[in-house]
C-alpha positions as CSV (number, residue, x, y, z in Angstrom):
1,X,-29.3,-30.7,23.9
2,X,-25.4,-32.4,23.2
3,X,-23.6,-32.5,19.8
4,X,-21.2,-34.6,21.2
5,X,-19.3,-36.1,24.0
6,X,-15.7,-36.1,23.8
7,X,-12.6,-37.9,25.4
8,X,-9.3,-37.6,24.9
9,X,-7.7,-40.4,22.9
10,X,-3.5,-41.3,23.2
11,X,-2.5,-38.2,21.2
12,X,-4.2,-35.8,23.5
13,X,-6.8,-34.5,20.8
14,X,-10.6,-34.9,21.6
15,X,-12.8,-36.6,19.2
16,X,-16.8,-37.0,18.7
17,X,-17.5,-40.2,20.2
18,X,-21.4,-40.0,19.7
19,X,-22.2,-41.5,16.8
20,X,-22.4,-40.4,13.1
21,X,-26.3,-41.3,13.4
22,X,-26.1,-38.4,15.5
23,X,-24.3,-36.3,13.2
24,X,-26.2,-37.8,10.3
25,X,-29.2,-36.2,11.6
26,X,-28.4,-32.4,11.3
27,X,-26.7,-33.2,8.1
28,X,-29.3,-34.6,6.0
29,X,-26.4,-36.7,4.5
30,X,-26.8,-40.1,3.5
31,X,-22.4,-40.8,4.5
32,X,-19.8,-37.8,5.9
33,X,-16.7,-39.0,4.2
34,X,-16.9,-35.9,2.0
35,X,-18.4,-33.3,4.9
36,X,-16.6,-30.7,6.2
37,X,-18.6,-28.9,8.3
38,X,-21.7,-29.9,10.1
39,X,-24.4,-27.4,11.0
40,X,-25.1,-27.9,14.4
41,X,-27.0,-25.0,15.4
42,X,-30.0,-26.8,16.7
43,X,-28.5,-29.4,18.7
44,X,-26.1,-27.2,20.3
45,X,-28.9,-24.8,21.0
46,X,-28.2,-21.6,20.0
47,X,-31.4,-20.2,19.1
48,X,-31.2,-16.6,17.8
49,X,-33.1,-15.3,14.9
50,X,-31.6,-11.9,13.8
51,X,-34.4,-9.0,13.9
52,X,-33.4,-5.9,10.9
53,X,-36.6,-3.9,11.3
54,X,-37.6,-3.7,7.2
55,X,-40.5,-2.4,7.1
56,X,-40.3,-2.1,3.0
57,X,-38.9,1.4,3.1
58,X,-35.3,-0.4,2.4
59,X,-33.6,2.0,4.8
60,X,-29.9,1.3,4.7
61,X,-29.3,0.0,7.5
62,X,-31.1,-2.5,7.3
63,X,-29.2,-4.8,5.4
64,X,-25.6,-4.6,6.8
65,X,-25.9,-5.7,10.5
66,X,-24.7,-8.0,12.3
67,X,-21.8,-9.6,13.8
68,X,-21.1,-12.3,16.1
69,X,-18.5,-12.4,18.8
70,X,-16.8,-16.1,20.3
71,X,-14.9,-15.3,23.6
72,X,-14.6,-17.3,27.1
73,X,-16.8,-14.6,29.2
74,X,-16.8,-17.0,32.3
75,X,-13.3,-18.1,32.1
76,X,-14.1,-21.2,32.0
77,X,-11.7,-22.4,29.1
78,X,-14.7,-22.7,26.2
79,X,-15.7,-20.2,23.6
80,X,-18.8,-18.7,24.5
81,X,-21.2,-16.7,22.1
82,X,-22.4,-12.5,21.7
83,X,-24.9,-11.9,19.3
84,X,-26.1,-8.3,17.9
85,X,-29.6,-7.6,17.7
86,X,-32.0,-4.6,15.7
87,X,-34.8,-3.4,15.8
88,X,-37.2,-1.2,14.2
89,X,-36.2,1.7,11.7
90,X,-37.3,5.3,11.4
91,X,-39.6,5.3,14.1
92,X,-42.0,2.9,12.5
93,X,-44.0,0.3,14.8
94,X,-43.0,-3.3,15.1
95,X,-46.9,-4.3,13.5
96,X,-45.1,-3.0,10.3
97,X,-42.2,-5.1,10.3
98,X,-42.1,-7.5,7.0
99,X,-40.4,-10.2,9.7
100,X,-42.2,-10.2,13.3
101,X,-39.6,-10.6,16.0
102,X,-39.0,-13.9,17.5
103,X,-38.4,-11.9,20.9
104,X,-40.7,-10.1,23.1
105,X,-39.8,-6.4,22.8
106,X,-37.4,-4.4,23.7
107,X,-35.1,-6.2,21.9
108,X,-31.3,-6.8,23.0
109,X,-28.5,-8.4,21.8
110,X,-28.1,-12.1,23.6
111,X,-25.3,-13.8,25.1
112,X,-24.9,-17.7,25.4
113,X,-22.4,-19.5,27.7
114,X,-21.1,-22.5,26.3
115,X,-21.5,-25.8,28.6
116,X,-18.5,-27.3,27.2
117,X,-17.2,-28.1,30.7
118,X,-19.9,-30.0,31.4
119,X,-19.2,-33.1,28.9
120,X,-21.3,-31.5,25.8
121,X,-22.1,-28.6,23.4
122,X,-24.6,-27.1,24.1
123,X,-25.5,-23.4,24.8
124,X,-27.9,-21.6,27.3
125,X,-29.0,-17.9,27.0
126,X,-27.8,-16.0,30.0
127,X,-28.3,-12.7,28.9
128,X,-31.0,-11.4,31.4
129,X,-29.1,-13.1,34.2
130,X,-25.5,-11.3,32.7
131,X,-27.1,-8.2,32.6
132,X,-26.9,-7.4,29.3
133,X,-29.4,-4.9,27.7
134,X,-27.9,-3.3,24.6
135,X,-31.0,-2.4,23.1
136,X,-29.3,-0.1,20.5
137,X,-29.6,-0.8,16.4
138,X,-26.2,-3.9,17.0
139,X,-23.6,-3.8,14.0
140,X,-20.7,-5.2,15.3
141,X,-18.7,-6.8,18.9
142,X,-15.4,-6.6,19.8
143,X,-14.1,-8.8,22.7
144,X,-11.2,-8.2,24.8
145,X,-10.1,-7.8,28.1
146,X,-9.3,-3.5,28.2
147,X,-9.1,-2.9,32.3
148,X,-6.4,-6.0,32.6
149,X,-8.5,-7.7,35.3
150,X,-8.8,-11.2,33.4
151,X,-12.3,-11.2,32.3
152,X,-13.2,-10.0,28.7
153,X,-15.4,-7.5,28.3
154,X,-17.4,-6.0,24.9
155,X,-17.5,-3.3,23.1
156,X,-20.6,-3.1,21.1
157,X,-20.9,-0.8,17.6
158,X,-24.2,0.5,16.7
159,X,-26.2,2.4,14.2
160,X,-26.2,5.2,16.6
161,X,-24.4,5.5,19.8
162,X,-21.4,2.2,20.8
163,X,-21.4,0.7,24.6
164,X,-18.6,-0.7,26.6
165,X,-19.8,-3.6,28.5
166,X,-17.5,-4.4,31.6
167,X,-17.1,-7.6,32.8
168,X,-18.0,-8.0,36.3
169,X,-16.1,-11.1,36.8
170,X,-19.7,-13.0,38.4
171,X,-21.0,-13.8,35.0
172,X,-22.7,-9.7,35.1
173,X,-21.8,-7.2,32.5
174,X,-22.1,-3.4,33.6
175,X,-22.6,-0.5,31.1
176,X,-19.6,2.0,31.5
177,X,-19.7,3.2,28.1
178,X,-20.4,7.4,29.7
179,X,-17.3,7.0,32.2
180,X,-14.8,4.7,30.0
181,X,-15.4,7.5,27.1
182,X,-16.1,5.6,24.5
183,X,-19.4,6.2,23.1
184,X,-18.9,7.0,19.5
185,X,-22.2,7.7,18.2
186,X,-21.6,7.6,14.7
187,X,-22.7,4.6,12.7
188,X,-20.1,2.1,13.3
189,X,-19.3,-1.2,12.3
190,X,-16.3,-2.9,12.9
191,X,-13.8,-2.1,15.7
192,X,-10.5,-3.2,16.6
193,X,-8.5,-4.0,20.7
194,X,-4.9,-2.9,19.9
195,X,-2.0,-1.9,21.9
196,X,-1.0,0.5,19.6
197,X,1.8,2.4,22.6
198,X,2.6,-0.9,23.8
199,X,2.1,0.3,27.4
200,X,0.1,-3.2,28.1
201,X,-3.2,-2.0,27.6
202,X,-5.3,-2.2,25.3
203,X,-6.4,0.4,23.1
204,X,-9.6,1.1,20.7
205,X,-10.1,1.8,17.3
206,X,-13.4,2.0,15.6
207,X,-14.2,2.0,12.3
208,X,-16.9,4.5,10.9
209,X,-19.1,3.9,7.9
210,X,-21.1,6.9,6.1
211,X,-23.5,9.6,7.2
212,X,-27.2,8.1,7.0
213,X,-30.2,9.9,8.3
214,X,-34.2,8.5,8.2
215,X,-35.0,12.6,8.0
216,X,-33.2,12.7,4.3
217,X,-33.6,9.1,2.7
218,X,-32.5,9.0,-0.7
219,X,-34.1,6.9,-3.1
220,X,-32.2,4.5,-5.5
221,X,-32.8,2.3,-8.2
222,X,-31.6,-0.6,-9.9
223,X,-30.4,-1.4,-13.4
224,X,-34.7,-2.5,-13.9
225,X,-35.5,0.9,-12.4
226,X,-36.9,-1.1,-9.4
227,X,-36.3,0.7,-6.3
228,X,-33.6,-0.4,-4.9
229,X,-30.8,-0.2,-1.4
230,X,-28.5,2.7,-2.1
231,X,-24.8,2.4,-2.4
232,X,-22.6,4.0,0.1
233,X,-21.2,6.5,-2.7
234,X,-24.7,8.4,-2.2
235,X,-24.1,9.4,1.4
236,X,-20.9,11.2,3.1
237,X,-18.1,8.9,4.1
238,X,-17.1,9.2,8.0
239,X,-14.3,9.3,10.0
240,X,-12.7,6.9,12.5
241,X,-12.0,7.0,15.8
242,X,-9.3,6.1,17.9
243,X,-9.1,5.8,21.7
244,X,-6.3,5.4,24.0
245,X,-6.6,3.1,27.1
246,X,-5.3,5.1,29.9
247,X,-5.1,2.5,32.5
248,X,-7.7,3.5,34.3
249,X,-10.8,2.4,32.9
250,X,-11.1,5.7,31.2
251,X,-9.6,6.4,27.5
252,X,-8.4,9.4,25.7
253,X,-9.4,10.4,22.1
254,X,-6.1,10.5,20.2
255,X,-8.4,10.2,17.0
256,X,-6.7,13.9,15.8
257,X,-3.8,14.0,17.3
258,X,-2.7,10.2,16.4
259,X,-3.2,11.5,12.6
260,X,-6.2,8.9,12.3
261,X,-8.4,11.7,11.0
262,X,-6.7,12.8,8.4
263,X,-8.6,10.7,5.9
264,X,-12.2,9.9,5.5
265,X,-13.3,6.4,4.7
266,X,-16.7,4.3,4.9
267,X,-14.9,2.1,7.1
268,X,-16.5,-1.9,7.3
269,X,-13.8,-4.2,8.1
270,X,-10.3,-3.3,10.9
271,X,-7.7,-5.8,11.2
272,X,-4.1,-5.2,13.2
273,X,-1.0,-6.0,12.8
274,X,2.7,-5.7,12.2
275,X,2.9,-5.2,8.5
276,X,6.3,-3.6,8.2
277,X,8.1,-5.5,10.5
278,X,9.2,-2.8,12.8
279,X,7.3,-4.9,15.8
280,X,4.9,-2.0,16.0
281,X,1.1,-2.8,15.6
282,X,-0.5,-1.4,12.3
283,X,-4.1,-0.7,11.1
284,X,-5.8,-2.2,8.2
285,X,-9.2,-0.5,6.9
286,X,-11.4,-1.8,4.7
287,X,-13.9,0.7,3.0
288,X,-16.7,0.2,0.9
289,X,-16.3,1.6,-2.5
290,X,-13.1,4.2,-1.7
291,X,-9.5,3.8,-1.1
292,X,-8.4,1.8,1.6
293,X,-6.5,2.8,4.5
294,X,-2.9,1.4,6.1
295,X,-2.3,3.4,9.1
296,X,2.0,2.8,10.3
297,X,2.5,2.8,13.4
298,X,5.6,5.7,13.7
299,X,6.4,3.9,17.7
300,X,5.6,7.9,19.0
301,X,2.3,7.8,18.8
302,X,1.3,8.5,15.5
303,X,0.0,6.6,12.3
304,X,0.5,7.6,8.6
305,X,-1.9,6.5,5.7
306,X,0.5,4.3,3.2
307,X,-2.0,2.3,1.3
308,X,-0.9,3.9,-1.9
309,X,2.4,3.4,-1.8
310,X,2.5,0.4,-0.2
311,X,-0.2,-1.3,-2.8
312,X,-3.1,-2.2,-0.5
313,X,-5.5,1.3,-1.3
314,X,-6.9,-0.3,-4.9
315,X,-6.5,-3.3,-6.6
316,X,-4.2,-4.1,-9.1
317,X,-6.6,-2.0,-11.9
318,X,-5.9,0.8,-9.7
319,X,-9.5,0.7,-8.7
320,X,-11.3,1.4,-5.4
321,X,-13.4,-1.3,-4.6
322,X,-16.4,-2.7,-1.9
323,X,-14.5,-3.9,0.9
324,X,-16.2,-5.4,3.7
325,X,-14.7,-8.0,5.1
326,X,-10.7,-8.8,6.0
327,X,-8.1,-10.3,7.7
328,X,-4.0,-10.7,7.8
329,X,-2.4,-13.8,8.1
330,X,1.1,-15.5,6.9
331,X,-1.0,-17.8,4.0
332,X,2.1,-18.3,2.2
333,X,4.4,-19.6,5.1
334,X,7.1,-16.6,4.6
335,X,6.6,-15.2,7.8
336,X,5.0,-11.4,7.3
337,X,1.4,-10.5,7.4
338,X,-0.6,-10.4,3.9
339,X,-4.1,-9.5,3.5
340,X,-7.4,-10.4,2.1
341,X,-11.1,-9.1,1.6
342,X,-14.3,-9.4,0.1
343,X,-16.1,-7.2,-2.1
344,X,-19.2,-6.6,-3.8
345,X,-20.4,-8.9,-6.9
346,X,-18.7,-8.6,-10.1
347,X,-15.3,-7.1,-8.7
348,X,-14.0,-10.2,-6.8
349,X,-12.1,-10.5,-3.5
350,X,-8.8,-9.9,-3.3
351,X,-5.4,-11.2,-2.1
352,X,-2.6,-8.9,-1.2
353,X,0.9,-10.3,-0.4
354,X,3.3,-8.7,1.5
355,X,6.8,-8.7,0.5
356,X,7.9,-8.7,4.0
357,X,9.0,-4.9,4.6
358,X,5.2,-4.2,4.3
359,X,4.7,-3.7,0.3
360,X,2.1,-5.4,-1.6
361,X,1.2,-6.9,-4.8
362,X,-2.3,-7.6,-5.8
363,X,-1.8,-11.5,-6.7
364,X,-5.8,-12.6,-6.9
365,X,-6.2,-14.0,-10.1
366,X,-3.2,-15.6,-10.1
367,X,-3.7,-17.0,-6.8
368,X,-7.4,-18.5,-8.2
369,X,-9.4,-16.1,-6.2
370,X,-11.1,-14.1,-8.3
371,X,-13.4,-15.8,-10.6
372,X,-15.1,-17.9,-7.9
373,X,-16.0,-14.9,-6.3
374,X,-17.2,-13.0,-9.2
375,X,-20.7,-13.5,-8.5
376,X,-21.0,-12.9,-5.0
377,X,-20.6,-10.4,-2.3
378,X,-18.8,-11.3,0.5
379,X,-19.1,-10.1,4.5
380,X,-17.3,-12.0,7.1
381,X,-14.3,-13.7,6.4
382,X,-10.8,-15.6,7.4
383,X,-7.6,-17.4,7.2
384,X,-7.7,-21.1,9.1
385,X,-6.4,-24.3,8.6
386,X,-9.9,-26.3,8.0
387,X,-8.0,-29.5,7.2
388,X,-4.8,-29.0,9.2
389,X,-2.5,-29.7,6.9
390,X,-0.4,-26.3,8.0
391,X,-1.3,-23.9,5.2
392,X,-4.0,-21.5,6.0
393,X,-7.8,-22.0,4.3
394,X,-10.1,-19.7,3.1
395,X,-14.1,-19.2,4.4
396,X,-16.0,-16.6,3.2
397,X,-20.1,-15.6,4.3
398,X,-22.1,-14.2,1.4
399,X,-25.0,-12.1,0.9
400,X,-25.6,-9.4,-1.3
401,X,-26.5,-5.8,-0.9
402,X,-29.0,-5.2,-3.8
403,X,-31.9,-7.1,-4.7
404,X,-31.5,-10.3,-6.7
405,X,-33.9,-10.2,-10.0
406,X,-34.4,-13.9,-9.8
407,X,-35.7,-14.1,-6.3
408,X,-37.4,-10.8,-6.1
409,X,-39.9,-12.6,-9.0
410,X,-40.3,-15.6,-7.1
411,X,-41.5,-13.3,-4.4
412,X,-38.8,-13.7,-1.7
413,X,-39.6,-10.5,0.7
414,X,-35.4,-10.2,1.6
415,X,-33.8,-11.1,-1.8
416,X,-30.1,-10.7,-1.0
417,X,-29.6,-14.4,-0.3
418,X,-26.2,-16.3,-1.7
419,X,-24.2,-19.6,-0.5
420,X,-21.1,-19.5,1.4
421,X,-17.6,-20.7,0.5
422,X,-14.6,-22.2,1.1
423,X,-11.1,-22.2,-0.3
424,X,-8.1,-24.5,0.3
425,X,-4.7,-23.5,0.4
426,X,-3.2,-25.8,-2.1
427,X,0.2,-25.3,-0.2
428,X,1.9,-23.9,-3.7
429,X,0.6,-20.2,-3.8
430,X,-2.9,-21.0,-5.5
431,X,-6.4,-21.9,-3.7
432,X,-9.0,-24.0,-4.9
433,X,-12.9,-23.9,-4.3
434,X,-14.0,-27.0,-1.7
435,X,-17.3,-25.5,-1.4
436,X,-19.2,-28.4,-3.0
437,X,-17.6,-31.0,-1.0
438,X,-17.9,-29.2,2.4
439,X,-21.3,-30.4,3.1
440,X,-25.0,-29.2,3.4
441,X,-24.4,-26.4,5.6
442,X,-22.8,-25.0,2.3
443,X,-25.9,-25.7,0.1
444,X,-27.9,-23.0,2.6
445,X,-28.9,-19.3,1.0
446,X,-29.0,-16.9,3.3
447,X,-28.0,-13.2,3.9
448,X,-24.9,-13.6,5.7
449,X,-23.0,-11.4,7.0
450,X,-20.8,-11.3,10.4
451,X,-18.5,-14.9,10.7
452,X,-16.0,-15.6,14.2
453,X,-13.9,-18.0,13.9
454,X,-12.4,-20.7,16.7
455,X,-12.3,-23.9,18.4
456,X,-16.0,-24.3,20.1
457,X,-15.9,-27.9,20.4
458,X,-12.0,-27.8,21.6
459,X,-11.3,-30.3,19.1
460,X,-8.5,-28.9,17.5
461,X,-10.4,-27.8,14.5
462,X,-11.5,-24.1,14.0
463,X,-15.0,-23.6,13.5
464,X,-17.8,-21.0,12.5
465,X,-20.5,-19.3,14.0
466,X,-22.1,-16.9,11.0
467,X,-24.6,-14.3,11.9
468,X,-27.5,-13.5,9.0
469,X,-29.6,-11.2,8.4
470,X,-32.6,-11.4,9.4
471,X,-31.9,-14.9,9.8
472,X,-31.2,-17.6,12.1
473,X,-27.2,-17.4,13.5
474,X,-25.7,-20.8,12.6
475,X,-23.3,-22.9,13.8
476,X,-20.6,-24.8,11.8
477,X,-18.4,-27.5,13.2
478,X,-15.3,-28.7,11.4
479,X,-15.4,-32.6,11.2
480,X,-12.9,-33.2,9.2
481,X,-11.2,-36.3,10.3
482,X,-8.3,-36.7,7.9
483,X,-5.9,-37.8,10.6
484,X,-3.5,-34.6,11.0
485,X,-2.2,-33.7,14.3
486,X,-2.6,-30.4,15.8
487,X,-1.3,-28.0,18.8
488,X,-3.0,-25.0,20.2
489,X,-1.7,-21.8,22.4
490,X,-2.9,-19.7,24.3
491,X,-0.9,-16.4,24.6
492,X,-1.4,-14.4,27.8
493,X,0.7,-11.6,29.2
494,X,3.1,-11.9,31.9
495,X,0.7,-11.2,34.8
496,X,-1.1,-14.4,33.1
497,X,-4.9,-12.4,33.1
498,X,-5.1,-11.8,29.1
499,X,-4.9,-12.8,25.8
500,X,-1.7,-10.8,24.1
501,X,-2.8,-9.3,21.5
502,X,-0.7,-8.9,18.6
503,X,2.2,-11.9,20.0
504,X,3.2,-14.1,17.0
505,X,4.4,-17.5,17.2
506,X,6.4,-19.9,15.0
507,X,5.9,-23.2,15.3
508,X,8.9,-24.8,14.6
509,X,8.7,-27.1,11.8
510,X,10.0,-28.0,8.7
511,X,9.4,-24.8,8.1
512,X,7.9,-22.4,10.8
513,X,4.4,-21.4,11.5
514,X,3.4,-18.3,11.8
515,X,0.1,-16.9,13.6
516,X,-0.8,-14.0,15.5
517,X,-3.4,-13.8,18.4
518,X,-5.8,-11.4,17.5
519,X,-9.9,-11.3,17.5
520,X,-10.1,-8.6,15.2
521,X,-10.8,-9.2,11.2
522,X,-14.0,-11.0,9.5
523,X,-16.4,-8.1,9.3
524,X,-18.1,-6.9,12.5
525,X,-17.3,-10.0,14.8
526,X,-14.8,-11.4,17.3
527,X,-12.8,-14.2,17.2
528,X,-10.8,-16.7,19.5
529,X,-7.7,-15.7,20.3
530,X,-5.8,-18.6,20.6
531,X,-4.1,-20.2,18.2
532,X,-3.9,-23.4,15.7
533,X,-1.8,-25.2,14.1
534,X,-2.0,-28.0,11.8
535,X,0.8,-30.1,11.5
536,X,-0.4,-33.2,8.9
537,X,0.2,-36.6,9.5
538,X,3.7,-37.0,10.0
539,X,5.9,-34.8,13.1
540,X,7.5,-35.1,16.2
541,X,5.1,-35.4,19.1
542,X,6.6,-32.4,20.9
543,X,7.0,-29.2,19.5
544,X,9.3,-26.0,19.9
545,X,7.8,-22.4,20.0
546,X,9.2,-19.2,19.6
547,X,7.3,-15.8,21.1
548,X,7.4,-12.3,19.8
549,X,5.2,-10.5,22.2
550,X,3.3,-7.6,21.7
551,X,6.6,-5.6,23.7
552,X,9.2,-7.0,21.5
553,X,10.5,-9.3,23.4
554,X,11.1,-12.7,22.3
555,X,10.9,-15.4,23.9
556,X,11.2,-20.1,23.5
557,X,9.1,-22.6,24.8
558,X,9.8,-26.0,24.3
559,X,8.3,-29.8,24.6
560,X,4.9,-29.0,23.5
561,X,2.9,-32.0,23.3
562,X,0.5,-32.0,19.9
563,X,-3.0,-32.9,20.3
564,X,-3.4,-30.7,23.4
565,X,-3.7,-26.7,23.9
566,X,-0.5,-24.9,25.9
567,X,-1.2,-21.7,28.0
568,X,2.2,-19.8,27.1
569,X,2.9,-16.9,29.5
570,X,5.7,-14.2,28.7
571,X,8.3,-14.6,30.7
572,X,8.2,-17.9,31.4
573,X,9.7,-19.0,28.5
574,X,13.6,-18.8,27.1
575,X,14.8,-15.8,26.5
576,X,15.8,-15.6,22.9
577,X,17.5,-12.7,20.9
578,X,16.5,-11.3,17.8
């Protein structure tokens, strides 16, 4: 069933021409001129309900899957849709599940092609005809294109064993986790494509959470003495894992000899980047309840641990805290990589700003971050421009991880349930809370947890698909219409087959842009790649870009029409010096 139509008006941008009646509908709004985001999930037909596999044993696990991937599977210019799936828990039978699975059994994870191309929104489940039967205990999805062939493939993090899903290039995905190598098997949750040698493929890190068995459950309590989920301080912290892509659909383990496992962690959120500078690719990890991790990139292969000294391990109390979610992003328009992620209740997320030669300061409170998030524990998260106006937004997915008092007495079987936010860059260093005015799809509870992030409706205006816990996945389209103008890239590599990973681009302005082209951040999930750029109300029509790509080369591209999206290949572009 359509969302929407679209055409393309004078400026280039597209634009929902079906009616607001429509849009009124799924709303439950009596006027939009305050909505932000719509929830469209039913009439864009995604139907998934998330499957956890409680059985009232309140097994760990349970409550921390899953993410959500957006990637173009079919190359067919649209965001399509990967969804992680559970099942049931230490070796219980489904008739004891507190939610019966809205899917016949086995269960698998589900993959939905966007229809985009064919005038509307609307998304059809292809996953038997793709292939796809990842019937492990889903946590997270990473989407890139590893073997350079020009179709993405996924890399799927369990509870128990990952998989490597190959694109076939047909619309078929192929198993070839045993002969890539990759088949971590510890619990993992998020993971990370980076070309960490810059040799032009893609390499793999995965982030590894703690040691959990169903053979030695420990049992916890809460504050009432209620049982209760157990922290992750009660179980042994894992290590991480990285891989190196050797250019032949295998990879290497460099996980010791890259220095990567030299710390232990409890790993739950990756994001990469260049935080120093040095044009070298870098790894952020967020772990829950310990130190986190910055490993520099040394250019010879190996990484060193400098989140102490370079301010990003604890917050400014010199405390470890909960992280789950994060991502990097230039919020503050000077041009370097800062960082933000969510935590558990009562410590608040937090905002780290980098000085530019990759040292931090913990600037939360002051940047009004931290008492709206007091009460809530956030998952998937990260940095867009909601209202294009050119500074980068805040979302953030909530759900908590111990039972909430007031709804365990009102008898709700899964009490972990919270309301979303958002945040708006107020374009002077400080953010402000627009959840209330973003619409009803903010006045839903639910126990969210993995959020991508991009365009699905290829209006110009990034949107969200949030994956809950034993929930329904949803879909939020941006409608803002505030009349700002926009310009999205596409970064591809000089053979033209995939996304560059780790390019940034300024967008020349009155003062320049910066964005990266990752998928990597949020917690668990995958994002689009391209990138977005609001440019308000008032600018040139044509634009000016300038490249770093992931080699260090730099590059120009010029006349740039706003309203549109640009495919920018290296090397095709003016060379431009340091």
């Amino acid at each position: 069933m359509s969302v929407a139509r679209f055409r393309r008006t004078r400026s280039g941008r597209r634009r929902h021409i079906p009616l607001l009646s429509a849009l009124l509908a799924f709303s439950g709004q009596a006027s939009l001129a305050a909505d932000i985001f719509v929830d469209a999930t039913a009439s864009a037909g995604l139907r998934f309900e998330h499957f956890n596999g409680m059985s009232g044993e309140l097994y760990f696990p349970e409550m921390m899957g899953g993410g959500v991937a957006l990637l173009d599977f079919d190359g067919d210019d649209d965001l399509d849709v990967y969804l992680v799936q559970g099942h049931m828990l230490g070796g219980k039978p489904v008739s004891a599940a507190t939610f019966e699975p809205a899917y016949p059994l086995p269960l698998t994870d589900r993959l939905y092609r966007n229809d985009l191309d064919k005038g509307r929104l609307g998304f059809t489940d292809v996953t038997e005809s793709a292939g796809i039967a990842s019937t492990g205990y889903g946590m997270g999805v990473a989407a890139a294109d590893y073997d350079n062939d020009g179709h993405v493939d996924l890399y799927v993090t369990n509870y128990g064993a990952n998989e490597l899903w190959r694109n076939n290039g047909d619309g078929t995905f192929r198993n070839v986790t045993e002969k890539a190598g990759v088949g971590d098997s510890r619990w993992s949750v998020s993971a990370s494509w980076v070309d960490y040698d810059r040799d032009g493929f893609l390499d793999l890190y995965v982030g590894n959470y703690v040691d959990y068995s169903f053979e030695n459950p420990k049992p916890c309590r809460s504050s009432t003495s209620a049982r209760d989920y157990c922290s992750p301080l009660v179980y042994e912290p894992q290590v991480d894992s990285l891989f190196r892509n050797r250019g032949d659909g295998t990879f290497e383990d460099v996980s010791v000899a890259s220095g990567i496992r030299g710390a232990f962690g409890g790993a739950l959120g990756v994001v990469a980047a260049d935080f120093n500078g040095d044009r070298w690719p870098d790894i952020y990890v967020a772990n829950d309840g310990v130190a986190n991790q910055l490993w520099i990139n040394d250019g010879k292969g190996r990484f060193v641990n400098d989140a102490v000294m370079a301010g990003v391990a604890v917050n400014m109390d010199g405390s470890p805290e909960a992280s789950m979610g994060v991502d990097a992003g230039d919020f503050d328009g000077d041009g370097d990589e800062d960082l933000f992620m969510t935590h558990l209740a009562r410590e608040t997320n937090t905002l780290y700003i980098n000085d530019g030669k990759g040292w931090f300061e913990d600037r939360t409170v002051a940047m009004g971050l931290a008492n709206p998030s007091f009460a809530f524990t956030g998952f998937g998260t990260a940095w867009m421009d909601y209202d294009r106006d050119g500074w980068l937004d805040l979302l953030v997915v909530n759900g908590a991880v111990t039972r909430i008092e007031e709804q365990l007495m009102a008898g709700d079987p899964y009490p972990l349930k919270q309301l979303n936010q958002l945040f708006r860059n107020l374009g002077d260093g400080r953010y402000t809370e627009v959840s209330g005015q973003a619409g009803s799809s903010f006045e839903a509870s639910h126990v969210s947890r993995g959020a991508a992030f991009g365009d699905i409706d290829q209006d110009g205006a990034p949107d969200v698909v949030i994956a809950n816990n034993a929930g329904p996945a949803r879909v939020l389209l941006n409608i803002m219409d505030n009349g700002h103008d926009w310009i999205g890239l596409r970064l591809v590599t000089s053979d033209g087959r995939r996304d560059a990973y780790g390019a940034r681009v300024a967008l020349e302005a009155d003062r320049p842009l910066w964005r990266r082209v990752r998928a990597d951040g949020s917690y668990a999930s995958s994002n689009d790649p391209r990138v977005l750029f609001g440019l308000g109300k008032e600018g040139p029509a044509r634009r000016s870009a300038r490249v770093v790509w992931p080699d260090g080369a730099e590059e120009r591209f010029t006349n740039l029409s706003t309203g549109r999206y640009h495919l920018l290949r290296q090397g095709r572009g003016t060379e431009s010096p340091p």
